[in-house]
C-alpha positions as semicolon CSV with decimal commas, in nm:
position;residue;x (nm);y (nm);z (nm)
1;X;15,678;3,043;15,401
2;X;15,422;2,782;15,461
3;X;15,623;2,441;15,433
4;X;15,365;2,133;15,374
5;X;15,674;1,881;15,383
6;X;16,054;1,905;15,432
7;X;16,330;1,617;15,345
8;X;16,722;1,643;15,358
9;X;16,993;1,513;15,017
10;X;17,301;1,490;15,117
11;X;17,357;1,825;15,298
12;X;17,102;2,016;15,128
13;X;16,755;2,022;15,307
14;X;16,417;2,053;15,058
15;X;16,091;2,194;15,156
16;X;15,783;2,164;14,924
17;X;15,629;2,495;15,026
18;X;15,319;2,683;14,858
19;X;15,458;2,930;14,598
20;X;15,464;3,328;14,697
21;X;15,530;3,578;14,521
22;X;15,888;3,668;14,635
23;X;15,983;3,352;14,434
24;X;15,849;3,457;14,112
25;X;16,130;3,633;13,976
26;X;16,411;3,314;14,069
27;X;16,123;3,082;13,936
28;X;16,097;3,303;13,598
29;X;16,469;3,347;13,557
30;X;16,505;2,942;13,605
31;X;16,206;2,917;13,299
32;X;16,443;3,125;13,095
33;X;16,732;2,952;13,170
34;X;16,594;2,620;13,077
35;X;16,318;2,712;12,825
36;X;16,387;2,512;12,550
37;X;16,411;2,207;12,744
38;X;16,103;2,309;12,916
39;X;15,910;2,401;12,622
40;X;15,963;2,084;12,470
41;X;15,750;1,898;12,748
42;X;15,538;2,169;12,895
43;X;15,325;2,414;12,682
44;X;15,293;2,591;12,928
45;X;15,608;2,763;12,913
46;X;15,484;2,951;12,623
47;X;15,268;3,167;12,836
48;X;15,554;3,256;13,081
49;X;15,668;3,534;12,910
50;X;15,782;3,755;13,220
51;X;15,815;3,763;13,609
52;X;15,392;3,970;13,621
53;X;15,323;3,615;13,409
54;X;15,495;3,391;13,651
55;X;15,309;3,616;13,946
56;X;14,997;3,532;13,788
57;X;14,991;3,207;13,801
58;X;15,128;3,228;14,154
59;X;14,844;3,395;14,202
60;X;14,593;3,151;14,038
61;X;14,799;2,856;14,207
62;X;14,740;2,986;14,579
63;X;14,356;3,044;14,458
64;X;14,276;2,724;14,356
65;X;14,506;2,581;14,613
66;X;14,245;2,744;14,869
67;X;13,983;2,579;14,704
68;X;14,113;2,268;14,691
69;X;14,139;2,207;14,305
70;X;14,536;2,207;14,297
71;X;14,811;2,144;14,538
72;X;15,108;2,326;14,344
73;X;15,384;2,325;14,519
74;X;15,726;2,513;14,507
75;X;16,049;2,291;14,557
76;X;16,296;2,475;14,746
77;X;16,676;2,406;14,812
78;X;16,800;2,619;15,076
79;X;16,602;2,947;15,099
80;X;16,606;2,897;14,686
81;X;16,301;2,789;14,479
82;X;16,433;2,498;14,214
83;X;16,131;2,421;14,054
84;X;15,706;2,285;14,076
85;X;15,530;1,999;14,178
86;X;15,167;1,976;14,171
87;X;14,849;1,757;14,201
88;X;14,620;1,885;13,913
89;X;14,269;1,782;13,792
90;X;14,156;1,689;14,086
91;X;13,835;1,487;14,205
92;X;13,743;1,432;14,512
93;X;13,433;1,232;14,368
94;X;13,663;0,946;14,227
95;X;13,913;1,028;14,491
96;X;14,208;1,053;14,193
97;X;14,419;1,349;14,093
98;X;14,681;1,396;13,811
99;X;15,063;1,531;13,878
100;X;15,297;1,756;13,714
101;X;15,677;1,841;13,813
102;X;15,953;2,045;13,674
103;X;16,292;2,123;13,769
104;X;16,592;2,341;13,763
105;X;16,817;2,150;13,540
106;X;17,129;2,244;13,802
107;X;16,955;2,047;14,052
108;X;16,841;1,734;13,836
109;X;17,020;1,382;13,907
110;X;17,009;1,382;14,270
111;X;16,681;1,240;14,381
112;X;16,512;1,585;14,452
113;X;16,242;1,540;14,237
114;X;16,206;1,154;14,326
115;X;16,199;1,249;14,689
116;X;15,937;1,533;14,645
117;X;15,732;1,278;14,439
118;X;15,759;1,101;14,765
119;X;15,599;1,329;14,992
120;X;15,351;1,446;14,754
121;X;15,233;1,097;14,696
122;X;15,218;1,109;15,041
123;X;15,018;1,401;15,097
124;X;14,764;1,302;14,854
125;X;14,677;0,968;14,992
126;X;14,722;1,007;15,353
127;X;14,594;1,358;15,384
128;X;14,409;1,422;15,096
129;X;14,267;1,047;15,124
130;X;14,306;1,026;14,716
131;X;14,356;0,667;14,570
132;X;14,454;0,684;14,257
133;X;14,726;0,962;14,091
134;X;14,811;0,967;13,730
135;X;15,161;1,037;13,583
136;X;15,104;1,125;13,200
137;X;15,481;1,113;13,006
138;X;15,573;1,141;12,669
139;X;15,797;0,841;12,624
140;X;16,033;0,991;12,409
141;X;16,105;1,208;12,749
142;X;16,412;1,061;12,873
143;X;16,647;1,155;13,165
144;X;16,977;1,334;12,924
């Protein structure tokens, strides 16, 4: 496991790794869990229909992540993947980049996701040398 950035809450330590395969089937089985609250912000879930569908887009993830057109990034508690943050729609020409996140709803309320905003911010402007990112939210999507 390749970890790009680590951070400790409370006792728990969090790594923002790149995703592997091994964590497709705990990633899947947290979709399913939480797919209707997931489906109602990310179409995306729509096309998750099994773990080969979640190991696809592993698979497309690390590929692009080698070419440096996405940073997607798996959130892990423990040795347990919780959820996905990413830098998408990159461009290195206007040095700007667009992010995406989305969590385990067990884990939600604690700052994870605020602190892995953190270091990916951090990522893309000190390593990446990006100067603008774009959050795009639905304002009816509010914290439950």
């Amino acid at each position: 496991m390749f970890v790009l950035s680590s951070f400790q809450i409370g006792q728990q330590m969090i790594k923002l790794v790149f995703p592997e395969e091994k964590q497709a089937e705990e990633l899947f089985e947290i979709i399913e869990t939480d797919r209707k609250a997931l489906s109602e912000w990310m179409p995306w879930t729509k096309n998750v229909k099994s773990k080969k569908d979640e190991i696809e887009f592993i698979n497309y993830a690390r590929e692009k992540n080698a070419k440096y057109q996405l940073l997607e990034l798996a959130i892990i508690a423990g040795n347990q993947p919780i959820g996905m943050i990413d830098l998408h729609s990159i461009d290195r020409d206007d040095r700007r980049a667009e992010v995406g996140y989305w969590m385990f709803s067990k884990y939600q309320g604690k700052g994870i996701m605020t602190e892995s905003l953190k270091h990916l911010l951090s990522i893309a402007f000190n390593e990446l040398d990006l100067n603008k990112i774009i959050v795009m939210a639905d304002s009816k999507n509010e914290k439950k």
